[in-house]
Residue, then its C-alpha position, 0 to 999 in steps of 0.5 A: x257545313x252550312x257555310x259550304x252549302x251557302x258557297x254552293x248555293x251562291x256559286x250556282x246562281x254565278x255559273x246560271x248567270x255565267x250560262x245566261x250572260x255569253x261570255x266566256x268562262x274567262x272573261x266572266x271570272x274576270x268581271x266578277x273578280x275571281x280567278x278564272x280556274x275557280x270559276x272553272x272547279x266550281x263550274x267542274x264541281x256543280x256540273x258532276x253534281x247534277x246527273x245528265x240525262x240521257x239521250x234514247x238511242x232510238x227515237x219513233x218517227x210517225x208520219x203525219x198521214x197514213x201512205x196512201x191505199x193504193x201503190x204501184x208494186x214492183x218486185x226486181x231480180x235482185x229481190x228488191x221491192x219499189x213501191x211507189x203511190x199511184x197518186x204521184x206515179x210517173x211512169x218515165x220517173x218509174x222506169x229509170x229507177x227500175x232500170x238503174x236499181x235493177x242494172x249489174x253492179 
C-alpha cells in the first residue's frame, strides 16, 4: 500500500509539472519516457480524486455608486417604465427611445 501511495504522490508532482510546463499530454510523456495513456490514466485518476468546485449559478453585482437621486420617469402605454438620470438627460436621446419603445410591434 505504501508504494502505491508513494506512485501516487510521485505522479501528481509530474502532472503539476506537466500543468506548468505547456506541453502537450504527449509531447510531455514523450519527454519523460513514459507511455503517453499512462501519463493520461494517472492524470484521469488524480483529477477524480480531488473534488471540483463549484461554480454559483448566481453571482451579486454591486454597483460601485449608488444611482443618482434624481431620475426623469416615463411611464409607456405598453406598461414599460424608462428612467433615465437627469444628470446625463438628452432630451432628443429621450424622445427617440420613447418613440422607438413605445411604437407598434
Amino acid at each position: 500500500m505504501r508504494q502505491a501511495t508513494r506512485r501516487a504522490r510521485e505522479m501528481a508532482r509530474l502532472v503539476a509539472r506537466w500543468e506548468r510546463s505547456g506541453l502537450t499530454q504527449a509531447a510531455f510523456a514523450r519527454q519523460c519516457g513514459m507511455s503517453v495513456h499512462t501519463f493520461m490514466w494517472w492524470r484521469h485518476r488524480l483529477r477524480a480524486s480531488v473534488p471540483v468546485p463549484r461554480t454559483p449559478r448566481f453571482t451579486e453585482i454591486v454597483l460601485a455608486a449608488p444611482p443618482p437621486a434624481v431620475v426623469a420617469e416615463v411611464v409607456l402605454r405598453n406598461g414599460w417604465v424608462v428612467r433615465v438620470p437627469l444628470t446625463s438627460l438628452d432630451a432628443t436621446a429621450v424622445r427617440t427611445l420613447v418613440a422607438t419603445l413605445d411604437a407598434p410591434c
